[in-house]
Backbone as XML, in Angstrom:
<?xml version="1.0"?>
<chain id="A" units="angstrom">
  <residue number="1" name="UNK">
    <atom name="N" x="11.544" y="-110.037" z="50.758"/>
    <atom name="CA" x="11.995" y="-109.145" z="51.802"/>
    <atom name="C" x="10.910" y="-108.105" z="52.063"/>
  </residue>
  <residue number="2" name="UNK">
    <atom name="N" x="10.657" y="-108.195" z="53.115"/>
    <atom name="CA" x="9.515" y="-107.006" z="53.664"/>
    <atom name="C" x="10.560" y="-105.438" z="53.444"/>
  </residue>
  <residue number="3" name="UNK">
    <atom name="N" x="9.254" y="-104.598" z="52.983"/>
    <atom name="CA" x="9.240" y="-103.115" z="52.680"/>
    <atom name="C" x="9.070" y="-102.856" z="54.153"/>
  </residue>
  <residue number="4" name="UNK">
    <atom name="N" x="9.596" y="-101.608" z="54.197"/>
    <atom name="CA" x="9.901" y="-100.529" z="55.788"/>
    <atom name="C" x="8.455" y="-100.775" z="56.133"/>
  </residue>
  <residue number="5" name="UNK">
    <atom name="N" x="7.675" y="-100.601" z="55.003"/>
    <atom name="CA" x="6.274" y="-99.792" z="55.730"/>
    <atom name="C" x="5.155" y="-101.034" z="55.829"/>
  </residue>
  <residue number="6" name="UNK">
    <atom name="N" x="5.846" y="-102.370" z="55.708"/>
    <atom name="CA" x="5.040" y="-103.590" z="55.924"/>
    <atom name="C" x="5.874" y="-104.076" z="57.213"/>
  </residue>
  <residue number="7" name="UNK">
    <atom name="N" x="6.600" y="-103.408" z="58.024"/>
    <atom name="CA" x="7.638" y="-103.633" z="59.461"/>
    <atom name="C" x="6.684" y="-103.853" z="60.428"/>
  </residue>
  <residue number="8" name="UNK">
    <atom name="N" x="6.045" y="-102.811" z="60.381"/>
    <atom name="CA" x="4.885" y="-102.748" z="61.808"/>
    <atom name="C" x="3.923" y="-103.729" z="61.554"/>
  </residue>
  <residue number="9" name="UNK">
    <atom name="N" x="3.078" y="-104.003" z="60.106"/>
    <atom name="CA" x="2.511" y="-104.509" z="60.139"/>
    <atom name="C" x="3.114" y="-106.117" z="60.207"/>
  </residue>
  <residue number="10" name="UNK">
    <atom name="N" x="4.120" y="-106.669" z="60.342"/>
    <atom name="CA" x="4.684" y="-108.172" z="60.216"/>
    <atom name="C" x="4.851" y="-108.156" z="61.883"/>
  </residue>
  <residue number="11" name="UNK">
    <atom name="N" x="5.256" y="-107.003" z="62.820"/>
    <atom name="CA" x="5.700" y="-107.149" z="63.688"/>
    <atom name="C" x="4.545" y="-107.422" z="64.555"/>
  </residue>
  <residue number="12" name="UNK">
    <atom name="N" x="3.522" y="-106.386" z="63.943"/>
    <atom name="CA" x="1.883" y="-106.237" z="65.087"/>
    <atom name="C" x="1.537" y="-107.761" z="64.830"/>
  </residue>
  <residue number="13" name="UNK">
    <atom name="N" x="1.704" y="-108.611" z="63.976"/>
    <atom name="CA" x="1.286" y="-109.944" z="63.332"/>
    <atom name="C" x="2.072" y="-110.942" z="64.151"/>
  </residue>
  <residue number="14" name="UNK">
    <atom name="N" x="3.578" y="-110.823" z="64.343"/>
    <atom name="CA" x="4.274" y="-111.697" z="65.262"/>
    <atom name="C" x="3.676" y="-111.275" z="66.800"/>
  </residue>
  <residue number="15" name="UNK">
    <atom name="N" x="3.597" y="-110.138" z="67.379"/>
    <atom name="CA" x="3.076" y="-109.974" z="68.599"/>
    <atom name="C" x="1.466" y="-110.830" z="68.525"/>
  </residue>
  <residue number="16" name="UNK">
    <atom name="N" x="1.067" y="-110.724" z="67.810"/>
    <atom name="CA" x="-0.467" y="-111.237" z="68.134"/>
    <atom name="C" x="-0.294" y="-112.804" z="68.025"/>
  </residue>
  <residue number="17" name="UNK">
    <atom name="N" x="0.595" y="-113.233" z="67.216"/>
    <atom name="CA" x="0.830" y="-114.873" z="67.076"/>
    <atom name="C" x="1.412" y="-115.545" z="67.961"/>
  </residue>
  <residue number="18" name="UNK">
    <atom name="N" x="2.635" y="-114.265" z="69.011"/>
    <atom name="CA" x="3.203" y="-115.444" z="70.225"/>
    <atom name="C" x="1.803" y="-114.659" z="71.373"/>
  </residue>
  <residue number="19" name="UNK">
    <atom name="N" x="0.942" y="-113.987" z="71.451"/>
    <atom name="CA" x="0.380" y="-114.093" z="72.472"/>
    <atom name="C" x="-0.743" y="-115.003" z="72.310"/>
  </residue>
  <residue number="20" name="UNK">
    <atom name="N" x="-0.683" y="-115.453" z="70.967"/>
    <atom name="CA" x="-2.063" y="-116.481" z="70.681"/>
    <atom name="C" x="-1.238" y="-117.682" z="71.133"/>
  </residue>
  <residue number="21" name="UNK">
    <atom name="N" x="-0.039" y="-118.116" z="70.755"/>
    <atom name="CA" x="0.195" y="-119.082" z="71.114"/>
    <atom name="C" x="1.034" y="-119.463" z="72.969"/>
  </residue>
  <residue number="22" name="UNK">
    <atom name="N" x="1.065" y="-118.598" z="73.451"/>
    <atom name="CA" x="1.027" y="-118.250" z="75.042"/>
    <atom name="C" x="-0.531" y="-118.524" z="74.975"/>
  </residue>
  <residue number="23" name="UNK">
    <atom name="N" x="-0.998" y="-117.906" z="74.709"/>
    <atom name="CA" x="-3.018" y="-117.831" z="75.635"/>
    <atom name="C" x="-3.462" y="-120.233" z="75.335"/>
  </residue>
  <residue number="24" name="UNK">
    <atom name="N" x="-2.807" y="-120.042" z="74.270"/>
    <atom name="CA" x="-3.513" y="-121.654" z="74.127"/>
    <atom name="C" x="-2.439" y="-122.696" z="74.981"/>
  </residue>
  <residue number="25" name="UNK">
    <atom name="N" x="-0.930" y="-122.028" z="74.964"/>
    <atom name="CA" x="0.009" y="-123.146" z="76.135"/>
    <atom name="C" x="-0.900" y="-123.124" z="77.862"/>
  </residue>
  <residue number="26" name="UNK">
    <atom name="N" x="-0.957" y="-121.935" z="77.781"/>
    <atom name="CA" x="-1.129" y="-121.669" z="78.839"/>
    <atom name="C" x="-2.712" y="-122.198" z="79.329"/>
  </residue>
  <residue number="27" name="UNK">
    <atom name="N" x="-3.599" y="-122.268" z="78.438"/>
    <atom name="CA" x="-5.102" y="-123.306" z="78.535"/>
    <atom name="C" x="-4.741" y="-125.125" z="78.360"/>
  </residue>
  <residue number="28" name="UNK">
    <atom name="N" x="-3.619" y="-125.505" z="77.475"/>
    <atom name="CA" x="-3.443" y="-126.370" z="77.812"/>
    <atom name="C" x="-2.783" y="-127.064" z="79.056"/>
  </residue>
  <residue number="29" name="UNK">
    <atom name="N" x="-1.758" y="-125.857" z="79.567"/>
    <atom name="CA" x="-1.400" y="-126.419" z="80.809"/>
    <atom name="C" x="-2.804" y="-126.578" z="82.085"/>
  </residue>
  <residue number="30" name="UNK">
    <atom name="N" x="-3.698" y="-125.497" z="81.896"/>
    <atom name="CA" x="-4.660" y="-125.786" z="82.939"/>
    <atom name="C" x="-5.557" y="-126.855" z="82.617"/>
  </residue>
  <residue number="31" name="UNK">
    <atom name="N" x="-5.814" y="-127.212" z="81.665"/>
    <atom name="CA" x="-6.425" y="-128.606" z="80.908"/>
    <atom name="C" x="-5.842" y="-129.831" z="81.346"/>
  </residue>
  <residue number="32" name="UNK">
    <atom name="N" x="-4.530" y="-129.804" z="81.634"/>
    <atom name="CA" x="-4.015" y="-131.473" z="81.446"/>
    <atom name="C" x="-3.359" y="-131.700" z="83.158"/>
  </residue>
  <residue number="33" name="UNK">
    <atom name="N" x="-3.980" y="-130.393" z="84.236"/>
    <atom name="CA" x="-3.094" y="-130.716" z="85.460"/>
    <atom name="C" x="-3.669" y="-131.745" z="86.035"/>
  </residue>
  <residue number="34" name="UNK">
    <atom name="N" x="-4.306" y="-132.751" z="85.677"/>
    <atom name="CA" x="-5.152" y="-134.222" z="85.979"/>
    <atom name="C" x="-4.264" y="-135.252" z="85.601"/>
  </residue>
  <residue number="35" name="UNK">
    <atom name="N" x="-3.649" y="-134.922" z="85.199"/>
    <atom name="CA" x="-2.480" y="-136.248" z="84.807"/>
    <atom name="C" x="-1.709" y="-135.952" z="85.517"/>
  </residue>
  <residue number="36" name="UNK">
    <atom name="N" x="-1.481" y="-136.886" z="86.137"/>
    <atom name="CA" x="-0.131" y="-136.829" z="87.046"/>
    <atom name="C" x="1.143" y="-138.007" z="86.752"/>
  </residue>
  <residue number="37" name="UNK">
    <atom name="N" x="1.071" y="-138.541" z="85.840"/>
    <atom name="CA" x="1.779" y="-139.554" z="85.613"/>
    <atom name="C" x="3.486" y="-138.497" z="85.022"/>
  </residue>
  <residue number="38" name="UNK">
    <atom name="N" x="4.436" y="-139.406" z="85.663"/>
    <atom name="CA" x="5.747" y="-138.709" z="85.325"/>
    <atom name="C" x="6.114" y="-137.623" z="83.996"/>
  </residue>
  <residue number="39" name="UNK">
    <atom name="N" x="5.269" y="-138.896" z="83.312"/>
    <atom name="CA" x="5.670" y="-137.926" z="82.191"/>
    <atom name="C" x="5.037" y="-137.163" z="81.443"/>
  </residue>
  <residue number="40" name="UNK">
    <atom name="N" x="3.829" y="-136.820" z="82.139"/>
    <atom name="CA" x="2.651" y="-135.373" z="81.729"/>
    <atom name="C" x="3.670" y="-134.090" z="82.459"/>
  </residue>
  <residue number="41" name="UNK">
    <atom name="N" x="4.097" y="-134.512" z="83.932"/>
    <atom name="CA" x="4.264" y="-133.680" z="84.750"/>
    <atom name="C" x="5.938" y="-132.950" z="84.088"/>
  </residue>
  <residue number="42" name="UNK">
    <atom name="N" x="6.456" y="-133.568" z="83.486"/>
    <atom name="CA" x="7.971" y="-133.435" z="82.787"/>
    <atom name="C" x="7.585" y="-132.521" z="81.528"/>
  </residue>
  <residue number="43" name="UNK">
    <atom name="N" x="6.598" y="-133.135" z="80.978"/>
    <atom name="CA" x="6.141" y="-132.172" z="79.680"/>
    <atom name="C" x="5.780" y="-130.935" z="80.191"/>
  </residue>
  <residue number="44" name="UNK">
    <atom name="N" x="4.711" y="-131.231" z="81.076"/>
    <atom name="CA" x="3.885" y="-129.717" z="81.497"/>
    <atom name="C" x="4.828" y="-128.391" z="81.895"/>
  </residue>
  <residue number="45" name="UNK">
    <atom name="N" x="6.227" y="-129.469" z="82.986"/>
    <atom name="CA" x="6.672" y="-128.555" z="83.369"/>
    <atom name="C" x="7.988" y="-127.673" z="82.140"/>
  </residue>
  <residue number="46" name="UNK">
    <atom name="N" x="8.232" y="-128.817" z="81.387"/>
    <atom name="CA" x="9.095" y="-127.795" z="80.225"/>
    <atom name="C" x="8.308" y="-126.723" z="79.656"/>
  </residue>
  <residue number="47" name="UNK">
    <atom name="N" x="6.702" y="-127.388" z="79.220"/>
    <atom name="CA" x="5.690" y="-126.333" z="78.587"/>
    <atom name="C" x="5.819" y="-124.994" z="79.514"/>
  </residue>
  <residue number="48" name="UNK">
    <atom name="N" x="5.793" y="-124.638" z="81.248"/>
    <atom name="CA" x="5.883" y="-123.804" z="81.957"/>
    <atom name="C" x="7.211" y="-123.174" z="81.715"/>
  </residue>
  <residue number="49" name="UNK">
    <atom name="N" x="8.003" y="-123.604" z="81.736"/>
    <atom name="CA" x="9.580" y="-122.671" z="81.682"/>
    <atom name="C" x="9.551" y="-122.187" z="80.247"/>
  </residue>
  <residue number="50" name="UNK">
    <atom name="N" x="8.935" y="-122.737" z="79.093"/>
    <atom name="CA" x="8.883" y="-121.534" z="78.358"/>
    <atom name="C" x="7.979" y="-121.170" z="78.006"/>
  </residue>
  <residue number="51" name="UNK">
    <atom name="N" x="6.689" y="-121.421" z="78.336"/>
    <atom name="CA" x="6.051" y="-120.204" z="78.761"/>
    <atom name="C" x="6.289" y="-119.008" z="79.474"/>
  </residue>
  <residue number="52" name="UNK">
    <atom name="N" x="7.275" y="-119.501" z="80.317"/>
    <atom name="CA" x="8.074" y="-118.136" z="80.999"/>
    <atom name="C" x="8.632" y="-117.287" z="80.438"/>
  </residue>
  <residue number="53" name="UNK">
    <atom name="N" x="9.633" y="-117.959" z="79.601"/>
    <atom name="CA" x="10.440" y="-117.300" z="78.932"/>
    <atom name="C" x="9.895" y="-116.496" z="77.199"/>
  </residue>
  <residue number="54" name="UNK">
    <atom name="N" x="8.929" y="-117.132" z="76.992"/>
    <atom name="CA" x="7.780" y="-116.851" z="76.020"/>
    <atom name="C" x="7.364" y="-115.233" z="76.280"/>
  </residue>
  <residue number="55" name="UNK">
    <atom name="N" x="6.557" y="-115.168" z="77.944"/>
    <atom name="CA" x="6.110" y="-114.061" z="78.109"/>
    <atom name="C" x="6.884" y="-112.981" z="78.519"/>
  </residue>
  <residue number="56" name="UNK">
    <atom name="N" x="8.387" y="-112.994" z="79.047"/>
    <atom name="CA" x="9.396" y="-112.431" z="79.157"/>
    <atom name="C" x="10.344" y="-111.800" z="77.743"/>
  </residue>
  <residue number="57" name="UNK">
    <atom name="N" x="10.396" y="-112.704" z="76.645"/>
    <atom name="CA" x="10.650" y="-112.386" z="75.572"/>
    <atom name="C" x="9.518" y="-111.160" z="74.791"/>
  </residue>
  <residue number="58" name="UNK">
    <atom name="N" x="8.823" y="-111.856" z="74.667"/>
    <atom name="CA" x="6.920" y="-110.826" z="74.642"/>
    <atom name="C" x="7.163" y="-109.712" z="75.455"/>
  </residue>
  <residue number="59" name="UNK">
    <atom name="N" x="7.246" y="-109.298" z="76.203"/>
    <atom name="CA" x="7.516" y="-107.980" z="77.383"/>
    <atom name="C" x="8.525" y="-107.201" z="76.493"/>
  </residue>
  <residue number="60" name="UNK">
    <atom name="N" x="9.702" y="-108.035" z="76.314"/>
    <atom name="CA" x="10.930" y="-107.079" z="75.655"/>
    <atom name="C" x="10.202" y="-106.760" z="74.086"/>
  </residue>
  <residue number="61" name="UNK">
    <atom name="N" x="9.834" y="-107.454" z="73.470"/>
    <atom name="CA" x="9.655" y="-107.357" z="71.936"/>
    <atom name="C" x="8.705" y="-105.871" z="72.203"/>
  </residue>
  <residue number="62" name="UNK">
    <atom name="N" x="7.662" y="-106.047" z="73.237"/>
    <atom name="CA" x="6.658" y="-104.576" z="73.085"/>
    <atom name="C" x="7.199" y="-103.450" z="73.458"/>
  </residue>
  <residue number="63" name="UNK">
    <atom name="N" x="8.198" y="-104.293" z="74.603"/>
    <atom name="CA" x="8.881" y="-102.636" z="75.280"/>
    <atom name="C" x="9.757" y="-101.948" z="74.080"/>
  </residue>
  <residue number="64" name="UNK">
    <atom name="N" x="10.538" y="-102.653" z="73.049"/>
    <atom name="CA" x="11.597" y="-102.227" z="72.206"/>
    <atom name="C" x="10.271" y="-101.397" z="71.043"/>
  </residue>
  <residue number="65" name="UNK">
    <atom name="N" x="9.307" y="-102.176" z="70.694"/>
    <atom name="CA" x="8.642" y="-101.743" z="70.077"/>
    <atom name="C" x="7.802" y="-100.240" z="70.531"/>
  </residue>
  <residue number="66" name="UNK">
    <atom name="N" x="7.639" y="-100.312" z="71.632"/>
    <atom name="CA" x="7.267" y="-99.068" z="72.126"/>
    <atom name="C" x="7.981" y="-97.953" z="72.049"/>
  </residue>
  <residue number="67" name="UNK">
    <atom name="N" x="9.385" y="-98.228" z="72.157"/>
    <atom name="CA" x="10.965" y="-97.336" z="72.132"/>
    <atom name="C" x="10.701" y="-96.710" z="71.278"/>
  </residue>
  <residue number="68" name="UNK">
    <atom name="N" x="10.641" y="-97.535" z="70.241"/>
    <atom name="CA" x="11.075" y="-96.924" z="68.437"/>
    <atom name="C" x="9.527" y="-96.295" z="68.135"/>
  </residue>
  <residue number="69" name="UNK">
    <atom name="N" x="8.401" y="-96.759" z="68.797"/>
    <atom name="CA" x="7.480" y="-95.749" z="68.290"/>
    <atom name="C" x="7.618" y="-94.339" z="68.925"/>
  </residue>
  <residue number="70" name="UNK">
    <atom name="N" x="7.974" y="-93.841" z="70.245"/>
    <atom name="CA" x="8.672" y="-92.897" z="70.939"/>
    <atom name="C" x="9.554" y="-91.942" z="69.963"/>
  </residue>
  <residue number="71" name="UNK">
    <atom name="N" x="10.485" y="-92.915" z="69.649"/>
    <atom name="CA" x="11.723" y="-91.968" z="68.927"/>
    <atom name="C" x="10.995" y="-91.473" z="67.779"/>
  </residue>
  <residue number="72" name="UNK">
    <atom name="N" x="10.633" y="-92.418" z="66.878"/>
    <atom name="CA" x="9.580" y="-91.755" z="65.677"/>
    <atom name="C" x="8.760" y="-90.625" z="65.752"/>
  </residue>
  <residue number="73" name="UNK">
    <atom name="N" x="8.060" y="-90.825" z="66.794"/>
    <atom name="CA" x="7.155" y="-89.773" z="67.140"/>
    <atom name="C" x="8.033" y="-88.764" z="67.403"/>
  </residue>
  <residue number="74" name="UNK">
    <atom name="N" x="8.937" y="-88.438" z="68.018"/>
    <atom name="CA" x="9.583" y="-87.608" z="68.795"/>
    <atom name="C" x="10.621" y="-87.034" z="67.445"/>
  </residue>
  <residue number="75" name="UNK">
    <atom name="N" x="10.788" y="-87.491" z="66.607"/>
    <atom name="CA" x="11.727" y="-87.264" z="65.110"/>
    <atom name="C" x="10.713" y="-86.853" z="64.488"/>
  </residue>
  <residue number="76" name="UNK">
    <atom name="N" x="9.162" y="-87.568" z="64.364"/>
    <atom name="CA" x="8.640" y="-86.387" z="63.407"/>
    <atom name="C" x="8.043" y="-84.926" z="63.714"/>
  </residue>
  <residue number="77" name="UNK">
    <atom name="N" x="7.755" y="-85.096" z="65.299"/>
    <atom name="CA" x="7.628" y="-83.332" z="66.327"/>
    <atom name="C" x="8.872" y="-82.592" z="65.489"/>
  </residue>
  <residue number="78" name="UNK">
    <atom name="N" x="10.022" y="-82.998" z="65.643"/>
    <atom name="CA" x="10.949" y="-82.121" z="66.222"/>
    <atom name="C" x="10.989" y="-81.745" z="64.179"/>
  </residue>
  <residue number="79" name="UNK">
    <atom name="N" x="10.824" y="-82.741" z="63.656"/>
    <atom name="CA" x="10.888" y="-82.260" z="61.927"/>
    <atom name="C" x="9.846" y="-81.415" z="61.601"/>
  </residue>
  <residue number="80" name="UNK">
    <atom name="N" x="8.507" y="-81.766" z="61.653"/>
    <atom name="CA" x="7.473" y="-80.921" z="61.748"/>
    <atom name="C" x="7.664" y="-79.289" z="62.521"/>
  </residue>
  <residue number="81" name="UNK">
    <atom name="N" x="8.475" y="-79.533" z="63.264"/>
    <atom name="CA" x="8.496" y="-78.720" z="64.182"/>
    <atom name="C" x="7.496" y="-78.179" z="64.857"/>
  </residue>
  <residue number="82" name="UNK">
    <atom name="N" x="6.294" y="-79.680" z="65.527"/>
    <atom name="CA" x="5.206" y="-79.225" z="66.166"/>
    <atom name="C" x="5.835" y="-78.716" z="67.908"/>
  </residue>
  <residue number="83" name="UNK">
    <atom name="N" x="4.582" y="-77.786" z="68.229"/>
    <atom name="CA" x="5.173" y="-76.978" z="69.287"/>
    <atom name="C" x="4.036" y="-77.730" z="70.610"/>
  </residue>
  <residue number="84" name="UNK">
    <atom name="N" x="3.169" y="-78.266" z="69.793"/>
    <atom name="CA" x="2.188" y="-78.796" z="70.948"/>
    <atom name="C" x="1.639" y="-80.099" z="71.076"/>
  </residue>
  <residue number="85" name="UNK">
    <atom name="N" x="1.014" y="-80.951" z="71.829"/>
    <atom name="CA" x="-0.104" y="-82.057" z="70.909"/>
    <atom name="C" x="-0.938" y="-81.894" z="70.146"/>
  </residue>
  <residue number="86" name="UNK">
    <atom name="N" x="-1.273" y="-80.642" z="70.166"/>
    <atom name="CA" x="-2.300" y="-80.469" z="69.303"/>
    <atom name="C" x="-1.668" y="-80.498" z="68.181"/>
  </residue>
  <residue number="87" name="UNK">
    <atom name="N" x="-1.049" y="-79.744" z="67.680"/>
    <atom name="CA" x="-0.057" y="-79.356" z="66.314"/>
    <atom name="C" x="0.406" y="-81.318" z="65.726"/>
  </residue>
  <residue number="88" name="UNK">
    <atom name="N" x="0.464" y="-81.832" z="66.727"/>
    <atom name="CA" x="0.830" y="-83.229" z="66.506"/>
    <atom name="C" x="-0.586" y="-83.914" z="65.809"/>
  </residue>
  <residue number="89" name="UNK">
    <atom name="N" x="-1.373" y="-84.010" z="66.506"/>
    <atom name="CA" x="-3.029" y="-84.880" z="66.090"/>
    <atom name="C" x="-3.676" y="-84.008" z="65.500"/>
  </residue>
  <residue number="90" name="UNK">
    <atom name="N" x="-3.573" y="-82.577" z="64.503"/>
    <atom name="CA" x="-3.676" y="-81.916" z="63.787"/>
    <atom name="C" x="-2.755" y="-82.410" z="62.449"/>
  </residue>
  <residue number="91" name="UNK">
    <atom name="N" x="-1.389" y="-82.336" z="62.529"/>
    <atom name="CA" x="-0.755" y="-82.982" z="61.321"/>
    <atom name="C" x="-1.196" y="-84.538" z="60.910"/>
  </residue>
  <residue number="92" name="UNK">
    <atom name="N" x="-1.421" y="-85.643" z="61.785"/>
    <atom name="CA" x="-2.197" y="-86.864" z="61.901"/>
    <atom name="C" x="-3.050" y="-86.878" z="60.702"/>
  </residue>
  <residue number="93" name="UNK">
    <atom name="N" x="-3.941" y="-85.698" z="61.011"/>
    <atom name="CA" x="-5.146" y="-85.636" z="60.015"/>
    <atom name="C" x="-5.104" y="-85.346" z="58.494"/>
  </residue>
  <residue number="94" name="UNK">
    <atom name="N" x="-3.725" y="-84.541" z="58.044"/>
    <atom name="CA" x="-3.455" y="-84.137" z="57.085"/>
    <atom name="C" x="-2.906" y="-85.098" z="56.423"/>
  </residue>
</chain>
């Protein structure tokens, strides 16, 4: 079971693994549009619908991930009780 503070790092690891594996669907679909035989065009096109749904899922995973870095940030201001950015990328350093 992953520790709290190995979260980001498993999560930054799943984000980089479905956009690696989007960047190579998405080179194989431009690779194989020379086949036109029924059943390249049946594959290719399932490969496209989730690729769709691939990069749509990907969108939500960063946006949620972005959320919770927000709230964090915004929970440790208000604990710190920094009054500025500076006071923020000043504590950073400490």
């Amino acid at each position: 079971m992953n520790r709290p503070e190995q979260r980001p790092q498993a999560q930054q690891q799943l984000i980089g693994d479905l956009r690696l594996v989007i960047e190579n669907a998405e080179e194989l679909l431009k690779n194989t549009d020379q086949y036109t035989s029924l059943l390249y065009q049946n594959a290719r096109a399932k490969l496209a619908l989730a690729l769709t749904a691939a990069n749509e899922e990907l969108a939500r995973f960063e946006d949620a991930q972005l959320e919770r870095m927000m709230v964090a940030t915004h929970a440790a201001s208000l604990a710190h009780a920094d009054q500025s950015g500076e006071a923020r990328v000043l504590r950073a350093f400490h």
